[in-house]
C-alpha positions in Angstrom: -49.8 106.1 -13.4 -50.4 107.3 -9.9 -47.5 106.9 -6.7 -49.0 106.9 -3.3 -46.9 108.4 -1.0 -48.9 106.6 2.1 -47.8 103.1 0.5 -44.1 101.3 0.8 -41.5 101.6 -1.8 -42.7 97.6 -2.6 -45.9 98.4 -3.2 -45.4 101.5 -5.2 -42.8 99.3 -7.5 -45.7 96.7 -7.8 -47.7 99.3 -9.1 -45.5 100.1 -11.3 -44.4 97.5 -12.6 -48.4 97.1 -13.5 -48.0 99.8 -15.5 -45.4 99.2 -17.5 -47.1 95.5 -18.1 -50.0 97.1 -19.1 -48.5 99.8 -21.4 -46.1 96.7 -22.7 -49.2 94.9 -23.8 -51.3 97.7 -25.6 -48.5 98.7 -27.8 -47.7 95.0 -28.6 -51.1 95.1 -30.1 -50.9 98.3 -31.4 -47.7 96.8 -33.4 -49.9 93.5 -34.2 -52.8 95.4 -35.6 -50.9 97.8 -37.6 -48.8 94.7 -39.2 -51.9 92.9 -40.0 -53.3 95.9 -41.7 -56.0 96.2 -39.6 -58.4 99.1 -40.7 -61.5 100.9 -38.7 -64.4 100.8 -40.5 -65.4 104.3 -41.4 -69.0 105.4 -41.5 -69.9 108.2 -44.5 -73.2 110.1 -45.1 -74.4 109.1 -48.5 -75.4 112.3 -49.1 -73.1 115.6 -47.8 -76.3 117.9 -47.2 -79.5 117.8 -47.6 -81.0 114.2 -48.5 -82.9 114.4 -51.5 -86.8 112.8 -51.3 -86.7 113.1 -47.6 -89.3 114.3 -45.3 -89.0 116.3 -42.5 -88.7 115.6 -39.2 -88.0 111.4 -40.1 -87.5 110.1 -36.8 -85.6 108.0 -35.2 -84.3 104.3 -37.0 -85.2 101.7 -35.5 -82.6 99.1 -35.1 -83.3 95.2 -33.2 -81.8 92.1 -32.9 -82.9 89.1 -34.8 -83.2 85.1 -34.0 -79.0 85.2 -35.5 -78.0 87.4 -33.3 -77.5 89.9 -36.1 -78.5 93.7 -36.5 -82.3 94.3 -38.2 -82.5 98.3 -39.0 -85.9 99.7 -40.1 -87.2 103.5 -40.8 -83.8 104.2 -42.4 -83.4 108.4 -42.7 -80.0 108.8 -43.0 -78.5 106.3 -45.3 -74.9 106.2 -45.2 -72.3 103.4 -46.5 -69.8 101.7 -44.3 -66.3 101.2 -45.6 -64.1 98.3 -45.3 -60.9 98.1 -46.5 -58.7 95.8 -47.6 -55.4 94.7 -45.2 -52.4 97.1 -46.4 -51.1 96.7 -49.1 -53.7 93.9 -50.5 -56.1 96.2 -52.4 -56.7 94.9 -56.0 -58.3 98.5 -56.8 -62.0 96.8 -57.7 -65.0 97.7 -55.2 -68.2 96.2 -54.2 -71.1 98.1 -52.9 -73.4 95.5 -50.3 -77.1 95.7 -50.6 -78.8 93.9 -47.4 -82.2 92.2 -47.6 -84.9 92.6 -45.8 -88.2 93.0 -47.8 -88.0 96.3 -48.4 -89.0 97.1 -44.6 -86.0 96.5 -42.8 -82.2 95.8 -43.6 -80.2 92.2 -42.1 -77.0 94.5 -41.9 -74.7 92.1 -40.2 -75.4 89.0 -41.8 -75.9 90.2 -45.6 -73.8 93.1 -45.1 -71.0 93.4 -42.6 -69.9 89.9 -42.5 -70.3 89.5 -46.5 -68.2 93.0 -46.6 -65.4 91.3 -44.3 -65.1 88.5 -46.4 -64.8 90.5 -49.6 -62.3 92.9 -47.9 -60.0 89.8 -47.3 -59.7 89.2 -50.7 -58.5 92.8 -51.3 -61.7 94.2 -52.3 -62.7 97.6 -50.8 -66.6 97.0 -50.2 -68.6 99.6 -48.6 -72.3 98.0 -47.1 -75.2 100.3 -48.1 -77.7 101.3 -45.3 -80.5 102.4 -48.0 -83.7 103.8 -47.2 -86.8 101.9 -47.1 -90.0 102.9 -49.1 -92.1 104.7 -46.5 -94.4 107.2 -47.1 -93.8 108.6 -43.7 -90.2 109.2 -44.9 -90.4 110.3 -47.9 -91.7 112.3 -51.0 -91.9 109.7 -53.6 -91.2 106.0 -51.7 -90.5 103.7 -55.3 -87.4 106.0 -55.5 -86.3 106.2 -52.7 -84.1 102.9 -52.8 -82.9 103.6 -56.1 -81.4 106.8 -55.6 -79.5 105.2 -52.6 -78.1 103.3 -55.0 -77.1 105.3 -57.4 -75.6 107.8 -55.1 -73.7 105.4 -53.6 -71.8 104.4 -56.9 -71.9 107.6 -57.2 -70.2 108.4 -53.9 -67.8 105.3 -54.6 -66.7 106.5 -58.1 -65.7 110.2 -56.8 -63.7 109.1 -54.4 -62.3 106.4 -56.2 -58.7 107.9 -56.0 -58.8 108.3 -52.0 -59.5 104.7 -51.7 -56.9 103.8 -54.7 -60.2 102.1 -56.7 -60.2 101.3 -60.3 -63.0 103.6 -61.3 -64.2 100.5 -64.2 -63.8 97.9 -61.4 -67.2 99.2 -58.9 -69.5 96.2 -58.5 -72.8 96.1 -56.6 -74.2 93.0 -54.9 -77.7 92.5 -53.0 -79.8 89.8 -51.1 -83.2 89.3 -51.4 -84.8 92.6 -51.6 -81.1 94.3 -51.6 -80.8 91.9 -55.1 -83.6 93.8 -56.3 -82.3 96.8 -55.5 -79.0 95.7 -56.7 -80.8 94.5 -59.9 -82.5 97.6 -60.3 -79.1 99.6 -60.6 -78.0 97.3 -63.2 -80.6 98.0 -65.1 -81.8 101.4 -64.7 -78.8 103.0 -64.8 -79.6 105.6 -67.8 -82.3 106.5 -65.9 -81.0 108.9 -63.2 -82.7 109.7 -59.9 -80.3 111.8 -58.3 -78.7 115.0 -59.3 -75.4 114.0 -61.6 -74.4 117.1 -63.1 -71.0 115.8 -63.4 -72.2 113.1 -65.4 -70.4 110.0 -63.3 -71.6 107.0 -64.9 -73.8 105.3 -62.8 -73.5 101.6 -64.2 -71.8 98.6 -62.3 -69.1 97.2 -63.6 -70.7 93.6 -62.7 -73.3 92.0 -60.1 -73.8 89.5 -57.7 -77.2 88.5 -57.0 -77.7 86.6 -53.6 -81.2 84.9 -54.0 -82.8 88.1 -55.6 -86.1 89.3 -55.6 -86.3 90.3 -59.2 -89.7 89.9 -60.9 -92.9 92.1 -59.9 -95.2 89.8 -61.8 -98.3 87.9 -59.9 -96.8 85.0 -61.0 -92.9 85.4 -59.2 -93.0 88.9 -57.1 -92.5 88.6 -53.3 -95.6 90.2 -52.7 -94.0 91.7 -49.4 -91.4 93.7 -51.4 -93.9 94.4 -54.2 -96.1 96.4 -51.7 -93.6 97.9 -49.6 -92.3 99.2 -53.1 -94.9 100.1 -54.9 -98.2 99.8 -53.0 -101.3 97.1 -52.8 -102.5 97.4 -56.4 -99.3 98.7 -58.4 -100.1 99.5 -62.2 -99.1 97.0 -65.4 -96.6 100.0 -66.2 -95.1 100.1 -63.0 -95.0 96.2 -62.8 -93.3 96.1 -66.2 -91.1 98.6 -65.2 -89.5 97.2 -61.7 -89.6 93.6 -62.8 -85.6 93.2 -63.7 -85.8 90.4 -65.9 -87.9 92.6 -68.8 -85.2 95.3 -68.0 -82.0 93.5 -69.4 -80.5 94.8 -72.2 -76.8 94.1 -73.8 -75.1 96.4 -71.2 -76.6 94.9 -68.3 -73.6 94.2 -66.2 -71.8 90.8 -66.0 -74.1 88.9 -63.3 -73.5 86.2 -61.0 -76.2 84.6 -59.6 -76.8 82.2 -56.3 -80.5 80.7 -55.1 -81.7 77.5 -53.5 -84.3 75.4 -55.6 -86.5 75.1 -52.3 -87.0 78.6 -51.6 -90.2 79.5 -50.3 -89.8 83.0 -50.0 -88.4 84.1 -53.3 -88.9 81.7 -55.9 -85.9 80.3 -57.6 -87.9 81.5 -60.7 -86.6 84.6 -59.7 -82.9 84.3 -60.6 -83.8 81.7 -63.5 -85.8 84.1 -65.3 -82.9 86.7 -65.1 -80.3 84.7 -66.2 -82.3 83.4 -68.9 -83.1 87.4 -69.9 -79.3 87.9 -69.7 -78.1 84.9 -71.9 -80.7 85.8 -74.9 -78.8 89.4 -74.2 -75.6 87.5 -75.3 -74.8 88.8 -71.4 -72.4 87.1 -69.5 -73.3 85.4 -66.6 -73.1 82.2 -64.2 -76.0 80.7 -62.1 -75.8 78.5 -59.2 -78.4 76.7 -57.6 -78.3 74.7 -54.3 -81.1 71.8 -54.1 -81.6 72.9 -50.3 -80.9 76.3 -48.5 -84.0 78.1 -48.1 -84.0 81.5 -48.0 -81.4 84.0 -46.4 -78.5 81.6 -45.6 -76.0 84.9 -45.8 -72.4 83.5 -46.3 -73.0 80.2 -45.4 -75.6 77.3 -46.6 -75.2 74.8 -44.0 -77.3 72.3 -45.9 -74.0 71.7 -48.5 -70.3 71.5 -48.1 -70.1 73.9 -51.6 -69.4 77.2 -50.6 -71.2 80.0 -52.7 -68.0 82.2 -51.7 -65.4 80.0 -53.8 -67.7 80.1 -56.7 -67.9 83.5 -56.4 -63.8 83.9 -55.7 -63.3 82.6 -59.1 -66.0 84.4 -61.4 -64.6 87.5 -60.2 -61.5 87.5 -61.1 -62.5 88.3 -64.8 -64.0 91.7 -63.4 -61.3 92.3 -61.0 
């Protein structure tokens, strides 16, 4: 606060008095913030050094705003994971990692990521949204990787920290949309298969998955033809095809999977999440499948064409994992 000796003793109380308002009303919300519990998102590196599969000299990301209003990010080269925690005192210990969508060539971070993140965080769930790379050959070695490893390391990162964020190490679940479900998808069921360096053999499974309209085949017949080629390239082999499509990946330890997806979906065909949960039930693997009549594709939280809200659904089924 500043006196000015050229002003009167009224004035110089008035200013005052300002002050003292002003200091009044930032520690009142300092007090209502720290009683709510309200936390800063923190922003962590995926990886602490050098980022394995990366190119040189990446450039910049790109990051514009979509019809929403939301955050689009593209040319991801430095992947990191966003944390959001729970209000004090409410953490139930279990963790969700958020996959965005976006075709494989850009990420919808606010709406299938930071919003989604909030709600779960509300609930008492730490979730941390993922900012993965993209497959790029500009950006890196070996692109159909280079999503995957994300992953991983991010369970990873999750996992070994676990105790700092008072987690349940066998409560870590991942979730994706769209592409981010194929991603998602792809770390529930490739798993065994590592693709980052894990000498300290941190299992790499999810405890369970939510799958938000999911790209999940790479067949003619069901693949998103966008994500197929941003993963894998215009004319991707019958080993490679058999290999990322999900649903011919499931095995008995496939995690527990919730699934959502709207019949009239002309981007990803609802096929998609029918054919996984079909894979999973002759797996004898648990999981629950909703599907909306209307909703399109990439509704986020909220299908406005129905009053049910994919969110409750979800509320309940996780409380067996949770």
């Amino acid at each position: 606060m500043h006196i000015h000796k050229g002003r009167s003793v009224k004035a110089n109380l008035s200013i005052l008095a300002a002050e003292v308002y002003r200091m009044k009303i930032f520690f009142l919300l300092l007090l209502t913030l720290m009683v709510a519990g309200v936390q800063a998102q923190q922003v962590i590196p995926l990886y602490p050094g050098i980022i394995p599969n990366a190119k040189a000299n990446a450039g910049k990301e790109r990051v514009v705003t979509g019809d929403d209003g939301g955050a689009r990010i593209s040319k991801v080269s430095e992947p990191t994971l966003t944390v959001y925690l729970p209000p004090s005192g409410k953490s139930n210990g279990a963790a969700v990692i958020v996959c965005p969508g976006g075709g494989y060539a850009r990420l919808a971070i606010k709406k299938e990521g930071d919003d989604v993140a909030q709600q779960l965080s509300e609930w008492g769930i730490t979730a941390f949204v993922l900012k993965y790379r993209l497959p790029d050959d500009t950006l890196m070695q070996d692109k159909e990787i280079g999503p995957l490893q994300d992953a991983q390391r991010a369970i990873q990162l999750v996992r070994e920290r676990a105790t700092e964020w008072k987690l349940n190490k066998n409560k870590v679940g991942i979730m994706g949309f769209s592409a981010g479900g194929h991603l998602a998808g792809s770390l529930g069921t490739h798993y065994k298969n590592a693709v980052i360096s894990n000498t300290s053999g941190i299992n790499l499974r999810p405890d369970f998955m939510v799958l938000m309209y999911p790209v999940v085949s790479m067949t003619d017949s069901l693949a998103h033809m966008g994500s197929r080629t941003n993963l894998l390239g215009p004319s991707p082999s019958k080993k490679k095809i058999t290999e990322y499509s999900n649903e011919m990946q499931v095995t008995r330890r496939t995690p527990p999977t919730f699934l959502v997806h709207a019949k009239d979906d002309k981007t990803v065909k609802v096929q998609n999440s029918v054919a996984f949960f079909d894979a999973l039930q002759k797996k004898k693997v648990p999981a629950e499948i909703h599907l909306y009549e209307k909703g399109g594709h990439g509704f986020g939280l909220n299908n406005s064409t129905s009053p049910d809200k994919w969110m409750d659904w979800l509320k309940v089924w996780l409380q067996q994992y949770i």
